[in-house]
Structures are given as structure tokens and as C-alpha cells.
C-alpha positions in Angstrom: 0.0 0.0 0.0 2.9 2.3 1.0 3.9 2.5 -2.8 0.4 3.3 -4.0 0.1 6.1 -1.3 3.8 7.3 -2.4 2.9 7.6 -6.1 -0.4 9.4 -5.2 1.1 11.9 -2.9 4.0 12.6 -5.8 1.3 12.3 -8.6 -0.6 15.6 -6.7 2.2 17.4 -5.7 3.8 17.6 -9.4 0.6 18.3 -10.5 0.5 21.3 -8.3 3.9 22.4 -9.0 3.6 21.9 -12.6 0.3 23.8 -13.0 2.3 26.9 -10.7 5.2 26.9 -12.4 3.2 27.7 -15.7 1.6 30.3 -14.1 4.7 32.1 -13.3 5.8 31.5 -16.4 8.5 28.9 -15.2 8.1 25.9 -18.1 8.4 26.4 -21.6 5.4 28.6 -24.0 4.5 25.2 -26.3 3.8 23.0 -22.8 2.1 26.0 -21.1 -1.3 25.0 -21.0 -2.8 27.5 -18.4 -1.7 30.7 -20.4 -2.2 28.9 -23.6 -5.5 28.7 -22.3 -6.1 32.4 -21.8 -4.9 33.2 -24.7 -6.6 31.4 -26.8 -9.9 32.3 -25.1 -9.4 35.9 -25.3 -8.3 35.7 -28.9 -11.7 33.9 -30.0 -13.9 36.1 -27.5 -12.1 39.5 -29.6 -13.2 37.3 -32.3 -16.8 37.3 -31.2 -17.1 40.9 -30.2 -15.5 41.7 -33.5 -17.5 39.3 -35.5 -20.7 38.4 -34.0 -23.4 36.2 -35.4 -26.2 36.9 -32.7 -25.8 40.6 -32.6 -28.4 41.0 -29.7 -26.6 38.5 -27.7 -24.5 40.4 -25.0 -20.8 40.3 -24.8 -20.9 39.1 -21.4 -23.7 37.0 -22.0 -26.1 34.6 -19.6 -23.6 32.5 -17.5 -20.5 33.9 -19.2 -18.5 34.0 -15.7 -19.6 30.4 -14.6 -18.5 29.0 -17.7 -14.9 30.6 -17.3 -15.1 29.6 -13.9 -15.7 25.7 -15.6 -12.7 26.3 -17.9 -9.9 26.7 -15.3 -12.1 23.9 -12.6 -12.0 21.3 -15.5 -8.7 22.0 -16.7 -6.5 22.3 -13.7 -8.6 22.0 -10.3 -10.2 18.9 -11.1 -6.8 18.2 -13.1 -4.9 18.2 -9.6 -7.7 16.3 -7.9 -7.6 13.4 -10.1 -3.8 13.0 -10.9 -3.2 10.9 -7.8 -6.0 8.6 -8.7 -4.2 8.0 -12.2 -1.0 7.3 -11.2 -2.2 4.4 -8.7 -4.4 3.2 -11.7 -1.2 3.4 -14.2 0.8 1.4 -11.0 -2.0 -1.3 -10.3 -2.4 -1.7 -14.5 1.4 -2.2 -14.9 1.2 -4.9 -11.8 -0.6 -6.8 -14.1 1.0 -6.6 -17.2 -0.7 -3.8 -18.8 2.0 -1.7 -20.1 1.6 1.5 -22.1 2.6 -0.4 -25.9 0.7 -3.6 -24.0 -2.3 -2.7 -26.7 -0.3 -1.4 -29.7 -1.7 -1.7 -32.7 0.6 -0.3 -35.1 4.5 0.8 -34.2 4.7 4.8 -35.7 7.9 5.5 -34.4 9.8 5.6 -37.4 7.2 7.9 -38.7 7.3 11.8 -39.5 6.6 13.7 -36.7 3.9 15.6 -38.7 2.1 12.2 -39.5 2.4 10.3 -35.9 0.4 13.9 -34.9 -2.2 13.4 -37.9 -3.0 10.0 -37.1 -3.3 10.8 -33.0 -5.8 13.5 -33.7 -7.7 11.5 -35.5 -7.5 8.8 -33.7 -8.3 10.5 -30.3 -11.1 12.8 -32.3 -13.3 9.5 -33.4 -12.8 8.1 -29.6 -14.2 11.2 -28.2 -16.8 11.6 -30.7 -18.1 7.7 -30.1 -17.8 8.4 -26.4 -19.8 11.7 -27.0 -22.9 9.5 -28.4 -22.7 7.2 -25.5 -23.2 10.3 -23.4 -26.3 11.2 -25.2 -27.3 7.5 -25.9 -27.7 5.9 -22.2 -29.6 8.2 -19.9 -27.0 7.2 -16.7 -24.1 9.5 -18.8 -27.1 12.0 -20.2 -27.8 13.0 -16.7 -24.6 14.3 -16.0 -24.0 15.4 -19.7 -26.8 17.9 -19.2 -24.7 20.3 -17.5 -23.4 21.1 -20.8 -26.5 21.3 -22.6 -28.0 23.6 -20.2 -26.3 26.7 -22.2 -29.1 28.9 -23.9 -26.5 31.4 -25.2 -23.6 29.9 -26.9 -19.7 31.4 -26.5 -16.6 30.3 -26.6 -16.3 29.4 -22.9 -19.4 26.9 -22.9 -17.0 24.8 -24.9 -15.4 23.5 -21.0 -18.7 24.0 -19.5 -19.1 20.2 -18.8 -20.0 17.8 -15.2 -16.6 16.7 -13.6 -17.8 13.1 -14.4 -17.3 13.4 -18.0 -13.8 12.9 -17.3 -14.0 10.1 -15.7 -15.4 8.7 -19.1 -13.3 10.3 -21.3 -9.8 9.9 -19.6 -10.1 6.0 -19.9 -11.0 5.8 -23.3 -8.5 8.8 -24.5 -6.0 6.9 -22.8 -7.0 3.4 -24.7 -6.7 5.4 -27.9 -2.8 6.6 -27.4 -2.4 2.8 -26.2 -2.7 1.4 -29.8 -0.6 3.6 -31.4 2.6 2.4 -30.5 5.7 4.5 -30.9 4.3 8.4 -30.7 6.0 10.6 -29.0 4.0 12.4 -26.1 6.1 15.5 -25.6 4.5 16.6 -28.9 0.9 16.3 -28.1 1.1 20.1 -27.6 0.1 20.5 -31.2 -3.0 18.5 -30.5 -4.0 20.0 -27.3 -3.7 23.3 -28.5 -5.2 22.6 -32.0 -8.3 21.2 -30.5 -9.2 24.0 -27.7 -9.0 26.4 -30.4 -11.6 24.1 -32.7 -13.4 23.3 -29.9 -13.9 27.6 -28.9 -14.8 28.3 -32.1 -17.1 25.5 -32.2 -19.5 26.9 -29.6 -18.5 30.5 -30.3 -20.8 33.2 -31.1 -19.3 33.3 -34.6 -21.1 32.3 -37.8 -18.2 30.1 -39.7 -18.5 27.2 -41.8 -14.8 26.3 -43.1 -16.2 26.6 -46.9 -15.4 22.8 -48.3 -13.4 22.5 -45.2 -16.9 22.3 -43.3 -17.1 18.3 -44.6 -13.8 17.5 -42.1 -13.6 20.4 -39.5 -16.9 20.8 -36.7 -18.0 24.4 -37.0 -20.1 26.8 -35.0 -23.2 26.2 -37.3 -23.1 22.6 -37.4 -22.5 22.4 -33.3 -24.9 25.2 -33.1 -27.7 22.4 -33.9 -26.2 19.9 -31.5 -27.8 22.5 -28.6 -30.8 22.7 -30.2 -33.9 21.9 -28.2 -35.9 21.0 -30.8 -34.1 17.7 -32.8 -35.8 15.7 -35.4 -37.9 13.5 -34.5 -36.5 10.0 -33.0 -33.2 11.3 -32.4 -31.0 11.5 -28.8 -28.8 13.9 -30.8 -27.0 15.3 -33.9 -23.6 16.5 -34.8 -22.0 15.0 -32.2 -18.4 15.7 -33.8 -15.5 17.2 -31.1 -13.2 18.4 -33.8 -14.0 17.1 -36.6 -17.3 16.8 -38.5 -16.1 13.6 -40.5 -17.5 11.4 -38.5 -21.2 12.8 -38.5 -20.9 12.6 -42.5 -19.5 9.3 -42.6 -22.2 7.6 -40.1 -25.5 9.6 -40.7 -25.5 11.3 -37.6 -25.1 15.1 -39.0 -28.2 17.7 -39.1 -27.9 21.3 -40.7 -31.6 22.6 -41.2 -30.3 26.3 -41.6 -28.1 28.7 -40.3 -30.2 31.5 -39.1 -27.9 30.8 -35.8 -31.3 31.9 -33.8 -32.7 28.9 -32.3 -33.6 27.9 -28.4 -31.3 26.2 -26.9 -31.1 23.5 -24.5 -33.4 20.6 -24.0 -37.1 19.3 -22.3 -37.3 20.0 -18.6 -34.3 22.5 -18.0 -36.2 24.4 -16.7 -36.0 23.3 -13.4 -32.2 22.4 -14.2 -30.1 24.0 -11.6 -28.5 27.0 -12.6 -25.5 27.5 -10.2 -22.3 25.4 -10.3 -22.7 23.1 -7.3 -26.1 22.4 -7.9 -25.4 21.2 -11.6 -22.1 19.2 -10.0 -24.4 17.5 -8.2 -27.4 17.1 -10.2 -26.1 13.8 -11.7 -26.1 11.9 -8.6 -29.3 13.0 -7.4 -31.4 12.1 -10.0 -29.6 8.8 -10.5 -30.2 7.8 -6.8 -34.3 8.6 -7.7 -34.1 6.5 -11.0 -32.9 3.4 -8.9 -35.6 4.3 -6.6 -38.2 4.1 -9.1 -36.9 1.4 -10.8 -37.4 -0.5 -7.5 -40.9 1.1 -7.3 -41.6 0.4 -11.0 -41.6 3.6 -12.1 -38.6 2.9 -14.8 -38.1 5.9 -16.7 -40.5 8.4 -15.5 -38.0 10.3 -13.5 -35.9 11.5 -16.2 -36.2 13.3 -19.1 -35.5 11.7 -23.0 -31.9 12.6 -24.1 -32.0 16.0 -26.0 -29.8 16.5 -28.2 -21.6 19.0 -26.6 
């Protein structure tokens, strides 16, 4: 047990030290997530104010500060909360044989650097987007992935609005995908990270892009636009599910683009009485898990919770 506590204990404390150092400015720009983080935010919120699609939607619109206050929690907080918790996992996994090129699929090492990155953020992009379905697919991950469908006006800091729990989903299965690609080099992941939080602000900024022909590859604020909606077609638990890239929804049916008048409700049935601060959505999950067990017991199956809406 005594190694397990260790690596915990050293696992938190370089988090910490890490995430401080970049806020003095003490590791280098390219692996300086925190100010790469405010810098790419302000950028695509000048962007916004500059260029906006919604001109009646105010610059500091409905829950602007709670969903920067979601940015740095999800990024870093819950970041340094969790990184003990990983390190015992990546111990007790390697006790047991499951090593980190255990699952490789294909060695890229003698690869281009330029292609080993192509082919991680792809591959990474298609695990996230099939884990976004399952969020909207099985009502026990909906009820947590409603914190980030209860944005009624869309920006670029909505795009980290999501329930801690999320990550807990993600990690695993973000993890599996590196796992199979034997050979990449981690220390340039940078270019990915970076890449994607500036698709991903865009995405749910008030912006009205498209990407021209590009639009069939890259996810775009019109196309997410319609994954808020509140209104889907008929029969549907979403649309447009893509992170960043709208490939997949071409490829497997799943993409829906009525218009792009950009002035729809947002949302979905029943958030009205969703909670609107951040501990009560935190917790909202749990809570209405508990009373669908209870009802199940009772049964009452399904009457407790809302049908997936259509991150």
C-alpha cells in the first residue's frame, strides 16, 4: 500500500507544482497549457465581439463567468484532484502486465513527426466523438452530460462548460486510444491540445463560420450550433456529435444542418428546473440517479428523467 500512497502523494504534488510553475511563467510557452489557455480564449472572445453572429446577444452574456469559472475547474482543479488517482491506476495496470505499448496496434515511431500527430488526432477525435454519443445514448451518462446542454446562449467558454464526471469517461478511453498507437511521441501532443481547444472555442462560439469545403472535415459553430438545439428531429437522442471534426457525422449519418439563421432555443425538455448554479449542476447527476434506482425498485422505470436532447 505504501507505494500506491507514495505515487499518489508525488502524482498531486507535481501536478501542483507543474500547473504553478506555468503560471509564473517557469516551463516552456509550447507546454504551457494554463496561459495557452487564456490566450486562446481571449483571442476567439475578440473574435466574437469583433465578428458576431447573434448581434443582440451580449458580450458578457447569460452564465459567461460560470463557464470561465468551468474552464480553469475542469482544466486544472479537477486536473490536480484526479492526478493521484491515475498514477495508482497506471501502477496497479502495470502490476498486471498492462503496459503502455501492451495494446499497440501499429508501431509509428519511425514515422514523420507531422504524421504520428495526424493520425493521434484523429484517432483520439473519433474516440471522443463515439464516447460523446454514448453520453447522449444511455440516460445514466445524459444525466450528467446535461450540465453542458444547459447553455441557452452559446460562446466560446461553454465549450469546457461540462460535469466533472465526464472525465472520468473520457480519460479512460482517451488513454485506450494513445495505447494502440505504438511509438508516438508524447512530448509533442502540444500541437494536439492546442489545436483542439481552439476548434473546440470556435465550435461553440458566437461566430457564424463554416470552413467553406473544409466544413465536410472540421466541426464548426453552425453545425455544433444544432447539437444545442432543443428541438431535434424526431426520433433522435442527438446530432452533430463531432469534437473536432465533423467527418464522422458525414460518414455515419449522424449530422443535421436545417439552416443557419444561428437563432434557435437552446437546450433541452425539462431545463427548466435544471439548476442554474455550479454546485447544484455538479451535483445534479447523482441525485437524480439515486431517484431513477428508486423508481426502478418502485416500478416507475423511466419516468423520473427526461428523453436525451440532443456537446
Amino acid at each position: 500500500m505504501e507505494p500506491y500512497l507514495e505515487a499518489f502523494w508525488n502524482a498531486l504534488a507535481g501536478t501542483v507544482n507543474w500547473t504553478w510553475k506555468s503560471i509564473l511563467f517557469q516551463v516552456p510557452w509550447y507546454m504551457n497549457y494554463f496561459w495557452g489557455l487564456v490566450l486562446i480564449s481571449l483571442v476567439v472572445w475578440l473574435l466574437e465581439i469583433r465578428f458576431p453572429w447573434r448581434r443582440d446577444q451580449a458580450i458578457f452574456r447569460k452564465d459567461f463567468w460560470m463557464d470561465a469559472g468551468y474552464m480553469f475547474f475542469n482544466f486544472f482543479l479537477f486536473a490536480i484532484a484526479i492526478s493521484g488517482f491515475y498514477r495508482i491506476l497506471q501502477l496497479a495496470f502495470g502490476e498486471i502486465g498492462i503496459r503502455a505499448d501492451s495494446l499497440a496496434l501499429v508501431d509509428m515511431s519511425a514515422w514523420p513527426s507531422w504524421l504520428q500527430l495526424l493520425i493521434f488526432f484523429v484517432v483520439l477525435d473519433f474516440v471522443q466523438w463515439f464516447t460523446h454519443i454514448l453520453l447522449h445514448k444511455y440516460p445514466v451518462f445524459w444525466q450528467y452530460h446535461k450540465v453542458h446542454h444547459s447553455v441557452k446562449e452559446m460562446g466560446f467558454a461553454a465549450h469546457l462548460r461540462y460535469h466533472w464526471m465526464e472525465n472520468i469517461l473520457y480519460k479512460p478511453l482517451k488513454t485506450f486510444g494513445v495505447m494502440v498507437l505504438g511509438g508516438f511521441e508524447p512530448e509533442q501532443a502540444y500541437v494536439v491540445h492546442f489545436a483542439a481547444i481552439a476548434i473546440g472555442h470556435l465550435n461553440h462560439a458566437n461566430i457564424k463560420l463554416t470552413w467553406g469545403p473544409l466544413k465536410y472535415v472540421l466541426n464548426n459553430p453552425v453545425m455544433h450550433l444544432y447539437h444545442h438545439a432543443y428541438h431535434l428531429p424526431q426520433g433522435k437522442f442527438g446530432v452533430n456529435f463531432g469534437i473536432s471534426l465533423s467527418l464522422w457525422d458525414y460518414l455515419f449519418g449522424t449530422k443535421y444542418i436545417p439552416d443557419d439563421s444561428g437563432t434557435i432555443p437552446l437546450g433541452f425538455p425539462g431545463d427548466e428546473s435544471f439548476p442554474r448554479d455550479f454546485i447544484g449542476q455538479n451535483l445534479y447527476g447523482f441525485r437524480r440517479s439515486r431517484k431513477s434506482r428508486r423508481n426502478r425498485g418502485k416500478g416507475k422505470e423511466g419516468k423520473d428523467r427526461q428523453e436525451p436532447a440532443g456537446q
